[in-house]
LOGUPA-483053 format. One record per residue: residue number from 1; residue in one letter; x negated, y, z negated of N, C-alpha, C, O, CB in turn. Coordinates in steps of 0.1 Angstrom, whole numbers, plus 5000, padded with zeros to 4 digits. Glycine has a CB too. Layout:
residues N
+-----+------+--------+---------+------+---------+----------+-------+--------+---------+------+--------+---------+------+---------+----------+-------+
| pos | code | n.east | n.north | n.up | ca.east | ca.north | ca.up | c.east | c.north | c.up | o.east | o.north | o.up | cb.east | cb.north | cb.up |
+-----+------+--------+---------+------+---------+----------+-------+--------+---------+------+--------+---------+------+---------+----------+-------+
| NUM |    a |      X |       Y |    Z |       X |        Y |     Z |      X |       Y |    Z |      X |       Y |    Z |       X |        Y |     Z |
...
+-----+------+--------+---------+------+---------+----------+-------+--------+---------+------+--------+---------+------+---------+----------+-------+
This chain:
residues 83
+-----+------+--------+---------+------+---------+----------+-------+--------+---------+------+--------+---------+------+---------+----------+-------+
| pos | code | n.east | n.north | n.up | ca.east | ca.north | ca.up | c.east | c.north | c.up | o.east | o.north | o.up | cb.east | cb.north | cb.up |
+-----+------+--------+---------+------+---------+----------+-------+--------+---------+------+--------+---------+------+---------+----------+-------+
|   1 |    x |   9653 |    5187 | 3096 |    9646 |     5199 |  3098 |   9655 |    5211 | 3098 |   9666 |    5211 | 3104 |    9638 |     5199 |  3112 |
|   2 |    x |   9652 |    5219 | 3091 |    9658 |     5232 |  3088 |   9657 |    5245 | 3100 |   9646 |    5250 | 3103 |    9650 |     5235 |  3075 |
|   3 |    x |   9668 |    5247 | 3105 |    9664 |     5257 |  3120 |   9666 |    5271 | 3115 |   9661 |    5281 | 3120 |    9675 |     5255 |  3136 |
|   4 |    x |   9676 |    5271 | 3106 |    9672 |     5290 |  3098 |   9657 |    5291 | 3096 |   9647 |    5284 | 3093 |    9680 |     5295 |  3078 |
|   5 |    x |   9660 |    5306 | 3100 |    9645 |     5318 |  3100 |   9646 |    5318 | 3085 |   9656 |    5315 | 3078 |    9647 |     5337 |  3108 |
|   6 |    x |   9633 |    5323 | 3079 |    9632 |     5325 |  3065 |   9643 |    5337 | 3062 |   9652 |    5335 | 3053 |    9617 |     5329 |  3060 |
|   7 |    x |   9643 |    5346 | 3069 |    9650 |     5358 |  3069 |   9668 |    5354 | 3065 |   9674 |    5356 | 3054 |    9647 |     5367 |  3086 |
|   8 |    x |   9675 |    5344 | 3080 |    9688 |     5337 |  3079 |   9689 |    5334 | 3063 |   9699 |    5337 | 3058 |    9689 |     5323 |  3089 |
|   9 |    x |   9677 |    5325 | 3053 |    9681 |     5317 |  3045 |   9681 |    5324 | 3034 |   9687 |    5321 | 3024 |    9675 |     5307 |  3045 |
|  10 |    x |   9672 |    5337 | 3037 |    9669 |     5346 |  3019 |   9686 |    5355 | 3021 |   9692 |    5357 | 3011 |    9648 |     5362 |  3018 |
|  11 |    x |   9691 |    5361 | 3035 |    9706 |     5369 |  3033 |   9711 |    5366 | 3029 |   9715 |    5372 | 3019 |    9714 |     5373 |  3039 |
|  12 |    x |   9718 |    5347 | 3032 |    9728 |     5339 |  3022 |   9730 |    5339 | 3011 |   9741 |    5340 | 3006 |    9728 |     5328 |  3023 |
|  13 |    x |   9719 |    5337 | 3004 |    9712 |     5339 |  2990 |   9712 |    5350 | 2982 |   9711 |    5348 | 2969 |    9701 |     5337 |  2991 |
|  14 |    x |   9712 |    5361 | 2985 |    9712 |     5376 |  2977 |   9721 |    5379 | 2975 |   9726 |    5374 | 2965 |    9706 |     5388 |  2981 |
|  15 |    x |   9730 |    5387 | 2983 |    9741 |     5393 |  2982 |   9739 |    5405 | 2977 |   9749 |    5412 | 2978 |    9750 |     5386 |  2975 |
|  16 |    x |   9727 |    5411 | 2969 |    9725 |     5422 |  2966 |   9730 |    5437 | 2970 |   9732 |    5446 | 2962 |    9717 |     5420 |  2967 |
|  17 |    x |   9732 |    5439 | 2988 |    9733 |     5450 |  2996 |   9751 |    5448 | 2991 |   9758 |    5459 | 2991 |    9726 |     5449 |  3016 |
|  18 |    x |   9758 |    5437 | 2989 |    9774 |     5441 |  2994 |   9773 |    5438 | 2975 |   9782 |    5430 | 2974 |    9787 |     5428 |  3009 |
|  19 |    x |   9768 |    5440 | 2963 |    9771 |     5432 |  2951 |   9776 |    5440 | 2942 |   9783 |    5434 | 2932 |    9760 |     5426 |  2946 |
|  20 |    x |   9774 |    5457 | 2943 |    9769 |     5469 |  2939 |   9762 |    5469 | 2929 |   9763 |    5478 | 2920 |    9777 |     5476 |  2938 |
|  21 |    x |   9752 |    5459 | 2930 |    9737 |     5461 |  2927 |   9725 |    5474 | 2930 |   9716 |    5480 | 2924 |    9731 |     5449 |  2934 |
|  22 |    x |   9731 |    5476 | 2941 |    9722 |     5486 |  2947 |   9729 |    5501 | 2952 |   9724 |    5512 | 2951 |    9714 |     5480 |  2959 |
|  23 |    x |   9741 |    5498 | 2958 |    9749 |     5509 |  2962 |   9765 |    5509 | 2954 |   9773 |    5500 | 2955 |    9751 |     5508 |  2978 |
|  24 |    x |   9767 |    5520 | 2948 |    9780 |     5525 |  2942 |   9789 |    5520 | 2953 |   9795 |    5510 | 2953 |    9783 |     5541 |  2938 |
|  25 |    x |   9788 |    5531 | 2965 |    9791 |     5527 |  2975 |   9788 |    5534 | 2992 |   9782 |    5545 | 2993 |    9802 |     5525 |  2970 |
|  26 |    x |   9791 |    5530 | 3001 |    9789 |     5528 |  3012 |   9793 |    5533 | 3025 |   9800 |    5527 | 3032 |    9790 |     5519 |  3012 |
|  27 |    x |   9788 |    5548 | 3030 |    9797 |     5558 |  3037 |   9798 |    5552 | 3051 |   9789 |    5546 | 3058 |    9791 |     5574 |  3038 |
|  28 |    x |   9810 |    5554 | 3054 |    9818 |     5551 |  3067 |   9810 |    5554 | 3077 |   9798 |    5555 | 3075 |    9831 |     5557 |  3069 |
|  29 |    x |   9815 |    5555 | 3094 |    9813 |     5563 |  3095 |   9830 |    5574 | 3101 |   9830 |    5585 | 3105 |    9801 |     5560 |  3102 |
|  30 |    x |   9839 |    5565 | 3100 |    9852 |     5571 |  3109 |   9869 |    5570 | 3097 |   9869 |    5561 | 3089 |    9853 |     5558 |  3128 |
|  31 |    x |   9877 |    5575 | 3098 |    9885 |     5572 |  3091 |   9894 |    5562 | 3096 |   9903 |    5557 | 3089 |    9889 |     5582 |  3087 |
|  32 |    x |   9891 |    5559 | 3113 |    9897 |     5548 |  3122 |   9892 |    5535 | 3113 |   9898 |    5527 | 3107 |    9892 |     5548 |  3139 |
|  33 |    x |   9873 |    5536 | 3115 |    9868 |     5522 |  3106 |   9872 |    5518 | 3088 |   9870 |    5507 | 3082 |    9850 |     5522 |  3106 |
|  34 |    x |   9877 |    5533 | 3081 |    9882 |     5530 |  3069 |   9895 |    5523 | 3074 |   9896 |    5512 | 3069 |    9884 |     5542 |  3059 |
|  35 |    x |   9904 |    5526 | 3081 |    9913 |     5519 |  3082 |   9915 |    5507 | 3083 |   9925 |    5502 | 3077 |    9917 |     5523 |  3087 |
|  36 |    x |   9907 |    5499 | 3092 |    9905 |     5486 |  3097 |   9900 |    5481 | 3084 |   9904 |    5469 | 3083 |    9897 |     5485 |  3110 |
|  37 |    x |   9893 |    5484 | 3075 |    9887 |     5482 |  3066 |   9897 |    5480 | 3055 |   9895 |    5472 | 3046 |    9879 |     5491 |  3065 |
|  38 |    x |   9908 |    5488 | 3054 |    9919 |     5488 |  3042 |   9927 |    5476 | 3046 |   9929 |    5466 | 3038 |    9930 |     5502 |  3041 |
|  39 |    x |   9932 |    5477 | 3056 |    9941 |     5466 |  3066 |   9937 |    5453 | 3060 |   9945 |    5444 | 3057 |    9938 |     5467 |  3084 |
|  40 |    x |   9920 |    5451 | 3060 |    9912 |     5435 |  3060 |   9911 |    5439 | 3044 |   9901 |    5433 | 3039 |    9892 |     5433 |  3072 |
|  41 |    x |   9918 |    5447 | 3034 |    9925 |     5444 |  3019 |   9909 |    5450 | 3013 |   9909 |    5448 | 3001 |    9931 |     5423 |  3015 |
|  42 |    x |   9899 |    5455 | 3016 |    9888 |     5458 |  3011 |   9891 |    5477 | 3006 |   9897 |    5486 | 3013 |    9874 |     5454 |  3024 |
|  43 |    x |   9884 |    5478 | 2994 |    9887 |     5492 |  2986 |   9883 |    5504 | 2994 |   9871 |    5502 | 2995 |    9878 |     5494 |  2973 |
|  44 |    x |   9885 |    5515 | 3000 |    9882 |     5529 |  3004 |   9886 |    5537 | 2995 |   9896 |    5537 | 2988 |    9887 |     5533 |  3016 |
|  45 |    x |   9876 |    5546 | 2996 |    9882 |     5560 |  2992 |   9873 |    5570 | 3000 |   9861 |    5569 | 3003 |    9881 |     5563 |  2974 |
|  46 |    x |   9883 |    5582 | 3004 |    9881 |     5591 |  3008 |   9874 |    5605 | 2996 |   9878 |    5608 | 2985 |    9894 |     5593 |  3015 |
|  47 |    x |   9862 |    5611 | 3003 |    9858 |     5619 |  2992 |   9851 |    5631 | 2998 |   9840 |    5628 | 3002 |    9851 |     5611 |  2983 |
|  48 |    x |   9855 |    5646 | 2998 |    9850 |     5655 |  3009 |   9851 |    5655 | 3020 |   9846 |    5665 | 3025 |    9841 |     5656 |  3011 |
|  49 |    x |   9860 |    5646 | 3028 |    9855 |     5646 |  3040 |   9849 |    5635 | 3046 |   9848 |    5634 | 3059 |    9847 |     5653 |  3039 |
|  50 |    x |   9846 |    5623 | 3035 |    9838 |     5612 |  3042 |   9843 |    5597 | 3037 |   9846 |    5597 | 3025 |    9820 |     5614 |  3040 |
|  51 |    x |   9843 |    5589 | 3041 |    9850 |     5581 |  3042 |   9839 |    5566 | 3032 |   9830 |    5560 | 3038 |    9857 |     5582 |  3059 |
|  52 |    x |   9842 |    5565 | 3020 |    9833 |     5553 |  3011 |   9842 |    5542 | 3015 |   9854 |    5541 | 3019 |    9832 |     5555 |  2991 |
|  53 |    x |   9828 |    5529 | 3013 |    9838 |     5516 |  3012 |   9828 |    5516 | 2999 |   9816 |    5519 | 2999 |    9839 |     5500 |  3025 |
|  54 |    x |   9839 |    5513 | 2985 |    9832 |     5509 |  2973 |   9829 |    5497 | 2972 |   9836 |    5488 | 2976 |    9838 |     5511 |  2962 |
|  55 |    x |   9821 |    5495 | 2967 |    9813 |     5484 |  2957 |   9814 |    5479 | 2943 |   9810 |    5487 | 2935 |    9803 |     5487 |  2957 |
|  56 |    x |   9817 |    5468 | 2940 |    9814 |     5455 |  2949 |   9825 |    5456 | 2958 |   9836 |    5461 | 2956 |    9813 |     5439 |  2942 |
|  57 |    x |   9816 |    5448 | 2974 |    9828 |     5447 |  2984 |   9832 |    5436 | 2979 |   9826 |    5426 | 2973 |    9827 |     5447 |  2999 |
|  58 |    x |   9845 |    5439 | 2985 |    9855 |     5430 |  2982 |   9859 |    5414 | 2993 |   9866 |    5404 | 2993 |    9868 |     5443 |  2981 |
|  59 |    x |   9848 |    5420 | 3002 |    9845 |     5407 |  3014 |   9834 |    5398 | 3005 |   9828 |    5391 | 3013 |    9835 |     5415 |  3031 |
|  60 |    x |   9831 |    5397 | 2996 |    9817 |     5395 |  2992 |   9823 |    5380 | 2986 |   9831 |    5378 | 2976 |    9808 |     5409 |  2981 |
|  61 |    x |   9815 |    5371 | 2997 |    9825 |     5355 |  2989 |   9816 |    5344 | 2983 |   9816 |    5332 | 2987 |    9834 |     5344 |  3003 |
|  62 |    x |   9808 |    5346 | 2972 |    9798 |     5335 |  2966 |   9786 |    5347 | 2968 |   9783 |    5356 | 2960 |    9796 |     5317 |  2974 |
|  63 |    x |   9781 |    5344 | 2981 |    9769 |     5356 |  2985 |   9771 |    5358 | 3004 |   9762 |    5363 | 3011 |    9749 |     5348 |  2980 |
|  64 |    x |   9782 |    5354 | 3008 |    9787 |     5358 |  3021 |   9794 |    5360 | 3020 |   9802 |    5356 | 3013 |    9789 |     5354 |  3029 |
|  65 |    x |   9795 |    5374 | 3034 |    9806 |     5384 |  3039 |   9816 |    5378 | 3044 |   9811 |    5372 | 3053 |    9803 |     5393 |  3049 |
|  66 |    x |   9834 |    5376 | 3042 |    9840 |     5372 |  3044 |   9847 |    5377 | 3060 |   9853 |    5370 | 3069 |    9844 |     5372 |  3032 |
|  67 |    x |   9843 |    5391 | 3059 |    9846 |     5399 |  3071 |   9834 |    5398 | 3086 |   9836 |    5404 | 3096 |    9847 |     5416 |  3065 |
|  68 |    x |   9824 |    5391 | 3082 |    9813 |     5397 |  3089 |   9814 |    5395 | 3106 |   9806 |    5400 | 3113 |    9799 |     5390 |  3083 |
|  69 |    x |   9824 |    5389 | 3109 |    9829 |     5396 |  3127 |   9833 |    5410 | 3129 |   9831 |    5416 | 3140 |    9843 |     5389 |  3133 |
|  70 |    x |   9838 |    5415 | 3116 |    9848 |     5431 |  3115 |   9840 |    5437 | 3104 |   9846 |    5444 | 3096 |    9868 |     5431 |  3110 |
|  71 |    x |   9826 |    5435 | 3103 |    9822 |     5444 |  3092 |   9818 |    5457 | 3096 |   9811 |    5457 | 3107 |    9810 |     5438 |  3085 |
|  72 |    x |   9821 |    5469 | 3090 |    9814 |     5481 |  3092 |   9802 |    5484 | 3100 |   9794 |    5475 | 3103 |    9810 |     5485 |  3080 |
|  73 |    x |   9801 |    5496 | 3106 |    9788 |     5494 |  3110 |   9774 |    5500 | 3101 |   9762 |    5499 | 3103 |    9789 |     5500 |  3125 |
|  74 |    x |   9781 |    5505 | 3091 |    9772 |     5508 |  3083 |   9763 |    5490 | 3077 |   9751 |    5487 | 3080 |    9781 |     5518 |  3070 |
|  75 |    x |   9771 |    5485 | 3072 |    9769 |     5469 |  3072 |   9756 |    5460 | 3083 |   9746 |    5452 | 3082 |    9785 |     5463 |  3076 |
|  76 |    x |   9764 |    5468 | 3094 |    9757 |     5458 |  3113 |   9742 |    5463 | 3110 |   9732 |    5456 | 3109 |    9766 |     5467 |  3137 |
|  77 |    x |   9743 |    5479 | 3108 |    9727 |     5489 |  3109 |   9717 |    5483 | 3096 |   9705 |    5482 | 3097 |    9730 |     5510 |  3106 |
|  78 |    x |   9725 |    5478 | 3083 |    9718 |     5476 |  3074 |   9700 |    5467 | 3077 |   9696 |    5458 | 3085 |    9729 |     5468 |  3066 |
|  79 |    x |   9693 |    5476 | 3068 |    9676 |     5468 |  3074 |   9674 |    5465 | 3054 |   9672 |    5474 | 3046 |    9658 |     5485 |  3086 |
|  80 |    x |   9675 |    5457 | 3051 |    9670 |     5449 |  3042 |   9656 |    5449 | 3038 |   9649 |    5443 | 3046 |    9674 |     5437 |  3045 |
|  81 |    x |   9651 |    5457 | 3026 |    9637 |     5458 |  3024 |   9633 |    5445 | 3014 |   9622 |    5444 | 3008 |    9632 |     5474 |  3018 |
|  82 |    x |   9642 |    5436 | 3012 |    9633 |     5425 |  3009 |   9630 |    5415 | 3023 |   9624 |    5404 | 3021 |    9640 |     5416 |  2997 |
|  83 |    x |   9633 |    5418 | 3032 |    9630 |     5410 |  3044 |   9616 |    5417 | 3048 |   9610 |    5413 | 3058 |    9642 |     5411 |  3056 |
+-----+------+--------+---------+------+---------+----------+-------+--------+---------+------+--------+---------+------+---------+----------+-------+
């Protein structure tokens, strides 16, 4: 018997939100979390003022986040409209 939620089994599966399928890329919100972000070897760039993680991430491993204990919080807030 299978105990993932439909929801658990369709995230594993896409990868769409981290693939840059959908987003070029992905505003920060701090230049502390770009940092932690460069450190964990994933792309930033600074631009105006605000701090991108580009796409594709570079956490992105088959169709899971390699980082997802230290992922962004832009990432944590993400709401998924195929769910």
């Amino acid at each position: 018997m299978n105990s993932k939620t439909p929801e658990e089994m369709l995230c594993v599966q896409c990868g769409l939100c981290c693939s840059g399928a959908i987003f070029a890329d992905v505003e920060l919100k701090s230049a502390s979390e770009a940092t932690t972000l460069e450190i964990l070897g994933l792309e930033v760039e600074e631009e105006d003022g605000r701090w991108l993680l580009i796409q594709p991430c570079g956490a992105l491993r088959g169709k899971r986040c390699e980082i997802y204990q230290h992922r962004p919080g832009c990432c944590r807030t993400f709401e998924c409209r195929l769910l």
